[in-house]
N, C-alpha and C positions, 0 to 999 in steps of 0.2 A: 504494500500500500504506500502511496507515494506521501513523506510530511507535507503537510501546510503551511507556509511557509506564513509570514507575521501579513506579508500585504492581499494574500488570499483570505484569510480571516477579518482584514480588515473590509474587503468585497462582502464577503457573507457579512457581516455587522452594517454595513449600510446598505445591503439588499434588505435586511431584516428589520431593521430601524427604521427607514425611512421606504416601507411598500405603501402603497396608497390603501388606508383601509378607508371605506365608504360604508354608511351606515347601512343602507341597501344591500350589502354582501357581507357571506359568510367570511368571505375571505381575500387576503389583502393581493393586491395588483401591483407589478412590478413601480418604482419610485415613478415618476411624471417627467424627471430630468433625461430618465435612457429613452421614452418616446415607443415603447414596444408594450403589446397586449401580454404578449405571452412569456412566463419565465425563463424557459428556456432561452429562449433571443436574450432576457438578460443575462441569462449565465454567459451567453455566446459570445457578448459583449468585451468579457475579459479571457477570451480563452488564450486568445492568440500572443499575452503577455504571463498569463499567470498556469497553463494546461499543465508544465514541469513533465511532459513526459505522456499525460495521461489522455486517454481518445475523447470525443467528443461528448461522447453517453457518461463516461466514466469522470469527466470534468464536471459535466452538469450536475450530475448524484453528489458528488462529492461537496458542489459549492450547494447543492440545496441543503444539505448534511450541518455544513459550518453554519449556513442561514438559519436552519430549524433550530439549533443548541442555542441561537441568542434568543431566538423568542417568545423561551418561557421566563427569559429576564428583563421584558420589556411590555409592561402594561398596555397597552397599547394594540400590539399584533394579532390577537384576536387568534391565540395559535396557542390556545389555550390547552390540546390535546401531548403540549408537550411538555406539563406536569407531570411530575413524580408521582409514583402511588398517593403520596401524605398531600397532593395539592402544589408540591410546595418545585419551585425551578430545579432541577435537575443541574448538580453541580458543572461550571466551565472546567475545560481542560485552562493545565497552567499556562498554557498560549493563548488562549482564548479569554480566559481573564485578564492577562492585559491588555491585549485588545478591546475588551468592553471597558475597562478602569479608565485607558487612555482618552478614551472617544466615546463615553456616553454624554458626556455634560458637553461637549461640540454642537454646532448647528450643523443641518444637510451642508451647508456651501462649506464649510470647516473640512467636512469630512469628505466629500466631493473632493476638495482642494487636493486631498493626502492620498486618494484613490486616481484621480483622471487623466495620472499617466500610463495607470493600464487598463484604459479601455478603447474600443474603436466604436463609435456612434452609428458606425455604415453598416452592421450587423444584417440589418435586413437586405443591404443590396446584396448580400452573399449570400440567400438561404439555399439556391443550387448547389453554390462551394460546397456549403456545409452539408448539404444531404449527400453527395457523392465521398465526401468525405468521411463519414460516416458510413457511407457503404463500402468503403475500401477498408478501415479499419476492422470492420464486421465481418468482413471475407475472413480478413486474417489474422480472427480468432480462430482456434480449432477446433470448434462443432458448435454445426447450430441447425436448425429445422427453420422451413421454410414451403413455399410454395410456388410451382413454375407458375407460368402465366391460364394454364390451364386448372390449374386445379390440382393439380397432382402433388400430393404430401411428398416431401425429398428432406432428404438428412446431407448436411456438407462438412467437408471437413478442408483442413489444410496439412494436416497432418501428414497424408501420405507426399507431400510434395516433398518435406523437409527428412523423409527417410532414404538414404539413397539407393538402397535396396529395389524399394516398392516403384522409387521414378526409375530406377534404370529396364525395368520392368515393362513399365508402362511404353517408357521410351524404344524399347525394344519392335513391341507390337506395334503401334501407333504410329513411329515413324517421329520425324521433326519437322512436319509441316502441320500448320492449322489447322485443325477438326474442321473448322467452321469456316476460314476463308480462304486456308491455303496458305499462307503465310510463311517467309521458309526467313530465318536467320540469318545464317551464312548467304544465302543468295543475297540478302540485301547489305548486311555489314561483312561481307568477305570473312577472312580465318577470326576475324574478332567475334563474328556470331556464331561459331563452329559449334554445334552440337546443345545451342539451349534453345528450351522450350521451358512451357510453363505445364506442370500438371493438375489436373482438375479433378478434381472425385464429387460423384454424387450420386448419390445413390434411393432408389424409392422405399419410402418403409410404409407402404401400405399394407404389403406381404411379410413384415419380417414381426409384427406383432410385438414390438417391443422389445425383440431378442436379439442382442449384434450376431452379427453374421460376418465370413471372412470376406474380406475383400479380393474382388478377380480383376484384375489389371485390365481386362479385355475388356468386361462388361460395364466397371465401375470406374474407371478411370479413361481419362481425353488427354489428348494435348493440345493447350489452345495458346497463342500469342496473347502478349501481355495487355494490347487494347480489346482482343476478345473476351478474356480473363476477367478485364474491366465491368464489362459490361454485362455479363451473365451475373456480377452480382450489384449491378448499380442501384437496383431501388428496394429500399429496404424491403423485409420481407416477402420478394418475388425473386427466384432463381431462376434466368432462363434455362431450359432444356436446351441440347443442341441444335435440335428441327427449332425450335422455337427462335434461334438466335440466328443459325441461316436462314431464314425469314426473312428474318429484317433486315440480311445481309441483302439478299437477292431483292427485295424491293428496294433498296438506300441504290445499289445498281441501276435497278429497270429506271 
């Protein structure tokens, strides 16, 4: 788990201190100064200075994380669910209390001042960035469930790519041209692209009930180039099929 560093805590404290609550709602709305409806786009706000490492999903959790611990110490938040059994705030960690000792008696502009060199206010002209970004970090987790554009329940992994065993395997069968476009390495960057490809696994668990089963290099694994590779997994939870991605190849053609 990656630490928090003092000016990420001090994000989470003026997400948390200064969210717009309105008597109308249960619950508070990101500050008025970031200009965005939804949390997320705040968190997104500072990812690009304060992320230290961590993907997109795993940035946002973490800053709602440092946001929730302040605001059963601030009357206000209306976040009330984040009382201890006894009622009573749920002690800071030792970083986090000074962060709240420093900057509770501050105004927003105070504490604005000591945060808004790590934020970028353009958050929302990026939300493509960020969703493709998000789906490339997502590929290259190893295992996750999803679904083609059909409907079809599929289990993915990245794992067989990083064994060299199972890619030389693949690689064997398959060849080192494109599943999907043809695409060849060396033919285009000469002895610099000699022999790589990308391997792909996916596999359908409508049939496997739950049960792993072995992996067949032939059935279960592709080789696709790196812009193919892209795109089979660009939106979140839908994995293209191979037919499904020569598709789109052969119409982006016609």
């Amino acid at each position: 788990m990656e630490k928090r560093s003092k000016e990420f805590l001090e994000v989470g404290f003026y997400l948390s201190k200064f969210g717009e609550v309105a008597s109308s709602k249960n619950y508070p709305s990101p500050p008025a100064r970031l200009k965005v409806d939804k949390w997320n786009n705040a968190y997104r706000i500072f990812y690009e200075k304060l992320n230290g490492g961590r993907t997109v999903l795993a940035f946002e959790r973490s800053l709602k994380n440092a946001r929730d611990a302040f605001d059963s110490h601030l009357p206000n938040s209306k976040r009330i669910g984040w009382l201890s059994d006894n009622r009573k705030p749920n002690p800071l960690g030792k970083e986090s209390q000074i962060v709240f000792d420093e900057l509770i008696d501050k105004t927003e502009d105070q504490v604005w001042e000591i945060i808004e060199k790590y934020s970028d206010l353009k958050v929302k002209d990026y939300k493509q960035i960020f969703d493709d970004l998000i789906s490339i970090q997502e590929s290259e987790s190893e295992y996750k469930t999803g679904k083609t554009e059909g409907g079809k329940k599929v289990g993915m992994s990245s794992t067989y790519e990083r064994q060299p065993s199972v890619r030389n395997e693949a690689i064997n069968i398959h060849g080192l041209e494109c599943t999907a476009c043809g695409f060849n390495f060396q033919e285009f960057y000469g002895d610099w692209g000699k022999g790589f490809i990308e391997v792909h696994h996916i596999q359908p668990l409508s049939e496997n009930k739950g049960k792993e089963t072995e992996t067949n290099p032939e059935t279960d694994l592709a080789v696709l180039c790196a812009n193919c590779h892209r795109m089979v997994h660009r939106k979140k939870d839908i994995t293209l099929s191979i037919q499904e991605l020569k598709a789109k190849i052969n119409k982006g053609r016609s």
